[in-house]
MARRO-414065 format. One record per residue (C-alpha): z, y, x; residue in one letter. Coordinates in steps of 0.001 Angstrom, whole numbers. Layout:
! MARRO-414065
R       up    north     east  resn
R        Z        Y        X     a
...
This chain:
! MARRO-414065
R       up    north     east  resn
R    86042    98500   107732     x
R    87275    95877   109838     x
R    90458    93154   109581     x
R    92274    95002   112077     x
R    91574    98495   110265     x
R    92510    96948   106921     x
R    95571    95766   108243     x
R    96484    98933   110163     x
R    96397   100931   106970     x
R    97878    98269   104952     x
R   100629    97528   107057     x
R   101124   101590   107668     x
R   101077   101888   103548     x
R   103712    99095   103180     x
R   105691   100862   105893     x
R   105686   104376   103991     x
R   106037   101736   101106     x
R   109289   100863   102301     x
R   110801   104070   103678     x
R   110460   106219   100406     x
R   112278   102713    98577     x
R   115406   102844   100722     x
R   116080   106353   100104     x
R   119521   107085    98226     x
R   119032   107719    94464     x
R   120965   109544    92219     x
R   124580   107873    91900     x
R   125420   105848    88756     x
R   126897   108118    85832     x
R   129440   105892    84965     x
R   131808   104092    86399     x
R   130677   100189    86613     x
R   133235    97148    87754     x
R   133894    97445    91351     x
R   133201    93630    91528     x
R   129740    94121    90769     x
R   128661    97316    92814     x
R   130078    95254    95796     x
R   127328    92353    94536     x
R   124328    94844    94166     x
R   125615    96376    97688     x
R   125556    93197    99713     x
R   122092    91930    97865     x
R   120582    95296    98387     x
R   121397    95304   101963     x
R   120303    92029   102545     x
R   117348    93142   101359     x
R   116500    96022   102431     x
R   117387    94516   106275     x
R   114514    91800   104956     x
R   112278    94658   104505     x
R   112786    96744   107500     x
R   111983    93269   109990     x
R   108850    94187   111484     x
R   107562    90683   111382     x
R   108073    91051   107495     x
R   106379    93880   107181     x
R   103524    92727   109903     x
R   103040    89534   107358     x
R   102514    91345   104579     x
R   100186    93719   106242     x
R    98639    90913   107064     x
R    98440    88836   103962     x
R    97075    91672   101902     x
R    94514    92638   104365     x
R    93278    88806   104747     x
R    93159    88773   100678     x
R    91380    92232   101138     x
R    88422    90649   103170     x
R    88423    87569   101463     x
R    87558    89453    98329     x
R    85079    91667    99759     x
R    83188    88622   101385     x
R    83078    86899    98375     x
R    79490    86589    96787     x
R    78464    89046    94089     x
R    77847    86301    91531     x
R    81905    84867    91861     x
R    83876    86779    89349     x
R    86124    84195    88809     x
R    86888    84249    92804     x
R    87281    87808    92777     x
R    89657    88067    89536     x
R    92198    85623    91013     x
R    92083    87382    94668     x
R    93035    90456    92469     x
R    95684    88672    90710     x
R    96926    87327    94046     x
R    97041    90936    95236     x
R    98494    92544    92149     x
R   101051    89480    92584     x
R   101832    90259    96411     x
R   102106    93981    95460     x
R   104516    93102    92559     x
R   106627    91029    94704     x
R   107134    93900    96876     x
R   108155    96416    94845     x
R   111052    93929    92895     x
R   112238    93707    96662     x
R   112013    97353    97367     x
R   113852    97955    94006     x
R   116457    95571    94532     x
R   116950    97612    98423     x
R   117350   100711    96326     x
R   119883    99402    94082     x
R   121717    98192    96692     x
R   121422   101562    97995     x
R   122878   103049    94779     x
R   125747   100920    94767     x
R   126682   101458    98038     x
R   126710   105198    96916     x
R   128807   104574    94226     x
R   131218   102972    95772     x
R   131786   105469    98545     x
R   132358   107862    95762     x
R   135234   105519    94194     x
R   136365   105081    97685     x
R   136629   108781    97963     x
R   139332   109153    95146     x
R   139344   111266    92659     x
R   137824   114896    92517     x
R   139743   117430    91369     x
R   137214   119553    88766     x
R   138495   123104    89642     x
């Protein structure tokens, strides 16, 4: 596999990656300060516009496949290289999904609050 093939499917993954996080979840049960959802809204969104930049999401294509390569062109003989390219990339990964989490939080909240906005529902 090449760079460029590495970084196709990597940057297509983080893409996918990405998508699936911003969906709406499942509204919060109870009823949290309006204060705060209004916090996790604005962060989230923030975020989540972060995440959609394609030059974001072309960079960490890219970073992951250059760590990729780097770790398949290392010698057979360098374990320690190869543990701390997978620590990088377990690192990189990580990073991502806190981001994507904080996105769909931010997504939540702005659920919730569009429910309060609504008013009450009447049950029957």
């Amino acid at each position: 596999m090449t760079l460029e093939q590495i970084r196709a499917f990597i940057g297509k993954e983080i893409k996918a990656f990405v998508a699936d996080a911003v969906r709406p979840s499942q509204p919060v049960a109870t009823a949290p300060d309006e204060g705060k959802l209004i916090e996790r809204a604005s962060a989230g969104a923030a975020v989540r516009q972060f995440l959609e930049s394609t030059q974001v999401q072309d960079f960490m294509a890219q970073a992951e496949a250059n760590m990729v390569n780097a770790m398949t062109s290392l010698p057979l003989e360098d374990d320690a290289g190869r543990r701390n390219l997978a620590v990088a990339i377990q690192s990189h990964r990580q990073m991502l999904r806190y981001l994507t989490e904080l996105a769909r939080d931010g997504r939540s909240a702005e659920r919730e609050l569009e429910r309060l906005a609504s008013g009450p529902r009447p049950y029957f």
